[in-house]
Each structure stands twice: as C-alpha cells, then as structure tokens.
C-alpha positions as CSV (number, residue, x, y, z in Angstrom):
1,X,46.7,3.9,16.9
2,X,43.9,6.8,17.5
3,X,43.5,6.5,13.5
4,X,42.5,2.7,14.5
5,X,39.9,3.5,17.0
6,X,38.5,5.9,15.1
7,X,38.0,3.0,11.9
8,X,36.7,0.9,13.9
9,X,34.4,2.9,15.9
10,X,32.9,4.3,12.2
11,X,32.5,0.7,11.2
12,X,30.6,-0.3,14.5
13,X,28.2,3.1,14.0
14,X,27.7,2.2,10.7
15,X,26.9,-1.6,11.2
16,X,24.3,-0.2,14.0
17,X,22.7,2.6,11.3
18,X,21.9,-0.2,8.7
19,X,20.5,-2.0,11.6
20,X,18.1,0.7,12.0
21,X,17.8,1.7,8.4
22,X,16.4,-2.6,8.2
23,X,14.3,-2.9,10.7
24,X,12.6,0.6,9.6
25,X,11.5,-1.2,6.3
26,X,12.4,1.6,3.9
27,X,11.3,4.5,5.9
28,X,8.3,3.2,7.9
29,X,8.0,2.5,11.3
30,X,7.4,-1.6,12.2
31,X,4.5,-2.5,13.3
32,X,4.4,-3.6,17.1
33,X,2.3,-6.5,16.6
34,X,4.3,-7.6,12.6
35,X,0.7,-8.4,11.0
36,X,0.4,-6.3,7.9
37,X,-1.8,-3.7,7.9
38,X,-5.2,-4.3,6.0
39,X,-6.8,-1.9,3.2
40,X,-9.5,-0.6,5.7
41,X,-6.9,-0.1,8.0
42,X,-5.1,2.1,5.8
43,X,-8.0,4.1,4.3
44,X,-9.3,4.8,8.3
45,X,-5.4,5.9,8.8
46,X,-6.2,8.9,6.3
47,X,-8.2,11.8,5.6
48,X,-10.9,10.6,2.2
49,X,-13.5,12.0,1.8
50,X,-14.1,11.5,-1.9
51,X,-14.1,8.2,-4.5
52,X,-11.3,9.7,-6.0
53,X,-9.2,10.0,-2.9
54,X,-10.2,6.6,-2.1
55,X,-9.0,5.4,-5.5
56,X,-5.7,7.4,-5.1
57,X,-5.5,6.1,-1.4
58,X,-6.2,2.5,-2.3
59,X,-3.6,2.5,-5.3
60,X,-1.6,3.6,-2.8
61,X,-1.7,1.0,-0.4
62,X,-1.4,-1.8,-3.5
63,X,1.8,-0.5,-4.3
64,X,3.6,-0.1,-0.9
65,X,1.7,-2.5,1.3
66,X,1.4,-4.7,-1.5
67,X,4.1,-5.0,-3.4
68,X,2.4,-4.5,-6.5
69,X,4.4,-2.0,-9.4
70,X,1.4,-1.3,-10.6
71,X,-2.4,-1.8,-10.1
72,X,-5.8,-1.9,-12.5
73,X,-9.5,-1.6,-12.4
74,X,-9.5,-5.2,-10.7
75,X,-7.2,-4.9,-8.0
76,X,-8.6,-1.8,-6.9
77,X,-12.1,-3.2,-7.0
78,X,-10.9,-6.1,-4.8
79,X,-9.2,-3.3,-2.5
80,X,-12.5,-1.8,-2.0
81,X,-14.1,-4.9,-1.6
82,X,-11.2,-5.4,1.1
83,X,-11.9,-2.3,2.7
84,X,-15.7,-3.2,2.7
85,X,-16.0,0.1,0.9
86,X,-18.8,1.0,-1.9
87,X,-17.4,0.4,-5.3
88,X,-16.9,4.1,-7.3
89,X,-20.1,4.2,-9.9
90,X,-17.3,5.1,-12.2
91,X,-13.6,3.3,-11.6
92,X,-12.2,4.5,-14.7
93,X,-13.6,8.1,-14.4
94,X,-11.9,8.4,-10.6
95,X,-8.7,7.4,-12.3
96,X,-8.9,9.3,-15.0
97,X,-9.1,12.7,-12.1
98,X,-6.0,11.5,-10.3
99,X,-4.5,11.2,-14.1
100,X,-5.4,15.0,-14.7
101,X,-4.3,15.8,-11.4
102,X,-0.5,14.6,-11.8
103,X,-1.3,11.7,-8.9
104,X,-1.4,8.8,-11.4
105,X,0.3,7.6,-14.6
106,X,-0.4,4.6,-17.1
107,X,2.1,1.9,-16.7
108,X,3.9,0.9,-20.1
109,X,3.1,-2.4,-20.0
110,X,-0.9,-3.9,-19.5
111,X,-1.0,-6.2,-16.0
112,X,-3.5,-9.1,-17.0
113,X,-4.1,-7.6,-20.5
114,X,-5.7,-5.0,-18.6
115,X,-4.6,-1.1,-18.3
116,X,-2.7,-0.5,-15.3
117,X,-1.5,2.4,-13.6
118,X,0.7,3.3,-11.0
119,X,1.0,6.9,-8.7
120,X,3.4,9.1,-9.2
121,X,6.0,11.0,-7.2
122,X,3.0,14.1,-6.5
123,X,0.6,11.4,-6.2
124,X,3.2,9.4,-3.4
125,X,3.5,12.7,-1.3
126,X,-0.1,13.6,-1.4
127,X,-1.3,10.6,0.1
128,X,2.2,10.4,2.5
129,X,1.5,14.7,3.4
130,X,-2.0,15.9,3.0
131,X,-4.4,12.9,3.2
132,X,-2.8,12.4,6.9
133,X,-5.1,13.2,10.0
C-alpha cells in the first residue's frame, strides 16, 4: 500500500513538473502580458555595441523568437529595419566576423536561393551569457 502512495504521488509531481517545463516555453520565462517580444525590444534587452554584435544579436532573435532554422542577408535587413536600426555598410562582412569567430555557420541548404546561416552553440551562449546587461 505505501508502494501505492508513493506511485502515485511521483506521477502527480511529475504531471505538475511538465506543467512547468510548458508553460516555461523551452527554458524562458512567459511573458506577463503573452505579446511577443519585438526585435528592438530584444536588441535594447542586450549589451551591442558593434554591427557585428547586432548582426549576431539579430540572427539571434530570428531563430528563437522567430522560429526561423536559419536566416539570410534579407531577413536580417528586415530585422534591422524592425528594430529601426541603421543597416551594416557591410551585411556580409559582419557575418563573415561572427563566421571567424565560431558564432555563426552556413546552413546546408540556400533559404530563397539565397545563402543562409544559422548561430551556433558558442554563438547561442554568447548572446544568452555575455551580451546580457
């Protein structure tokens, strides 16, 4: 019988923990109001002071605010054009710097018959760790 209660209580603390684990979205915290949070939003949220930060940042926010796998030269110019920030003089150059710094890879496949790129595990915990304020 104590073998029973024990069961069952596991199965109710379990039920309550995936509960939690749901409404946590994967690790962040819900948003209090449930709009989703725009690009300028995001970019005020953390520390950029540089086009290639912004770039990194913005790539960022395509893939886990938007849903997108991976990201090109025209979604990240309508991010910034989201953000109502100035457009890099050189798009490709400030990807090219996250490339060489591990924080970006080239997808395998184009998006729009465009190259497309998406951040990688370094790049994930550098905007996550050390662009916070």
């Amino acid at each position: 019988m104590k073998d029973d209660n024990v069961s069952v209580r596991i199965n109710e603390l379990e039920q309550r923990v995936a509960k939690i684990e749901k409404q946590m979205g994967g690790g962040t915290a819900p948003r209090a109001t449930g709009k989703k949070q725009s690009a300028k939003e995001f970019l005020i949220s953390k520390i950029v002071k540089t086009e290639t930060q912004k770039v990194l940042a913005l790539g960022y926010f395509l893939e886990h605010m938007g849903g997108a796998p991976s990201f090109n030269v025209p979604d990240l110019e309508a991010s910034f054009r989201a953000a109502k920030e100035k457009l890099p003089k050189n798009m490709n150059d400030a990807v090219n710097k996250n490339i060489t710094r591990g924080f970006l890879m080239e997808a395998e496949a184009k998006k729009d018959s465009k190259k497309a790129w998406y951040l990688t595990s370094t790049g994930e915990r550098y905007v996550e760790n050390d662009m916070t304020q």
